[in-house]
C-alpha positions as CSV (number, residue, x, y, z in Angstrom):
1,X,-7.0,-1.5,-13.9
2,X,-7.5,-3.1,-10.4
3,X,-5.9,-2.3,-7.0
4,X,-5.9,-6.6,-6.8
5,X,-3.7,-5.9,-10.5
6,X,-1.8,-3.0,-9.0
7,X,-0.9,-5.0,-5.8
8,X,0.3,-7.9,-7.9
9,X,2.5,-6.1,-10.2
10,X,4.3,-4.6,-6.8
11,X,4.7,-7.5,-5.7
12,X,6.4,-8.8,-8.9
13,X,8.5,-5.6,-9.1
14,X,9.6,-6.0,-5.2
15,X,10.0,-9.8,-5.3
16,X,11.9,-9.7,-8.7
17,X,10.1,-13.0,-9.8
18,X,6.0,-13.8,-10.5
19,X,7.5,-17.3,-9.2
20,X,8.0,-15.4,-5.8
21,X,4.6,-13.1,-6.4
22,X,2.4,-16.3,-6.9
23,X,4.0,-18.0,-3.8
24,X,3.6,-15.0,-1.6
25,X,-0.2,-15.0,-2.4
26,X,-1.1,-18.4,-2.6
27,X,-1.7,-18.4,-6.1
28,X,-0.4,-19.8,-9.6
29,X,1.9,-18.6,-11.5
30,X,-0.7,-18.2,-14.2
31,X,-3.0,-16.2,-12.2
32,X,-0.1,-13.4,-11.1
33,X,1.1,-13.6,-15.2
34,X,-2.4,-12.7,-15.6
35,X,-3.1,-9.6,-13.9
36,X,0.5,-8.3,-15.3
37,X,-0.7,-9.2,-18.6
38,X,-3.9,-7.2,-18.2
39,X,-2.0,-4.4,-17.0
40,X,0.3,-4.3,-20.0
41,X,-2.4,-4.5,-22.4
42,X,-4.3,-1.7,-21.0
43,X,-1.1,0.6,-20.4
44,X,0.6,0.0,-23.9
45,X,4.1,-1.0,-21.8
46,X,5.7,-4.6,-21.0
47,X,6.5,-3.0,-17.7
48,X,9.3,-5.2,-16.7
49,X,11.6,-7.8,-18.9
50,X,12.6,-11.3,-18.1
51,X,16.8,-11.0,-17.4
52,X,18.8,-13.9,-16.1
53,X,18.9,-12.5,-12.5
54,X,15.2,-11.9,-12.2
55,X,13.2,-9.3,-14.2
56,X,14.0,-5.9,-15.0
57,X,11.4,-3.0,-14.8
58,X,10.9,-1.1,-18.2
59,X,10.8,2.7,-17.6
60,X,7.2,2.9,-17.6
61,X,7.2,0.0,-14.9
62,X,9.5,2.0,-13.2
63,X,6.9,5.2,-13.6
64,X,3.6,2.6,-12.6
65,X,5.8,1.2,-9.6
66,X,5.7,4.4,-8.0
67,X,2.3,5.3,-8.9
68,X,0.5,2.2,-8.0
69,X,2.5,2.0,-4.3
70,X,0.6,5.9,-4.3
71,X,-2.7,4.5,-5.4
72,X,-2.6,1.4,-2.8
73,X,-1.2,3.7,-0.2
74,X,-4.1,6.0,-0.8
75,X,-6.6,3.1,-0.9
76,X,-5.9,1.7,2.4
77,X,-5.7,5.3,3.6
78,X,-9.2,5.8,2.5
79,X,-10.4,2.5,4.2
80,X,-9.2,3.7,7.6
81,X,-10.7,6.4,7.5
82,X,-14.3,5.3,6.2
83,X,-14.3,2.5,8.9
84,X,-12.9,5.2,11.4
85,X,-16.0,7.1,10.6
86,X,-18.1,4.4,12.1
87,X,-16.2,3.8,15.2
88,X,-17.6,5.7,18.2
89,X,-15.2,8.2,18.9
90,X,-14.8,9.3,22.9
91,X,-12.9,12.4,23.3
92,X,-10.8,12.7,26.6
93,X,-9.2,16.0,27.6
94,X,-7.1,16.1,30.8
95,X,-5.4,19.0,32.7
96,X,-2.7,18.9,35.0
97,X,-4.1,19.3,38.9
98,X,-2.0,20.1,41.2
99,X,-2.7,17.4,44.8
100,X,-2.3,20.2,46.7
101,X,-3.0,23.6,46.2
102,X,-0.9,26.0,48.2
103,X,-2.6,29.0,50.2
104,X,-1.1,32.5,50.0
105,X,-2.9,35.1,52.1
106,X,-1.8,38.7,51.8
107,X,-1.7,40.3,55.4
């Protein structure tokens, strides 16, 4: 199991169509029925059914949907941070000065 598998079958789920998934990457329809089909080998699930309308997420694509949008979100979390740890960081602290500071002598 990929994240470049997970991503596809999201984008299946969301689009409702591999049609729709293959023209959103660029790819063939072939290529987007193959990384489902990988998917639904190594999970034991079809994870969605073909319907008139579109397709229809089986409950375990309902369970991976929500998952995978985790795993990807977590991903892409860890890749911000990784490349944030190369950035040069510059720290800037500021305080509020007053422009003029007023003088109170006790007599």
């Amino acid at each position: 199991m990929t994240l470049t598998q997970l991503k596809v079958f999201l984008t299946v789920a969301r689009l409702g169509s591999v049609k729709a998934a293959a023209s959103s990457f660029g790819v063939t329809e072939p290529a987007v029925s193959g990384a489902v089909a990988v998917l639904r080998k190594e999970l034991g699930d079809p994870l969605f059914l073909r319907s008139g309308s579109g397709i229809a997420l089986t409950p375990g694509g309902r369970r991976l949907s929500a998952t995978a949008a985790e795993m990807l979100g977590l991903a892409a979390e860890t890749r911000r941070s990784v490349s944030d740890s190369h950035a040069p960081r510059l720290t800037v602290a500021a305080t509020p000065i007053p422009a003029v500071l007023p003088l109170f002598v006790s007599a």
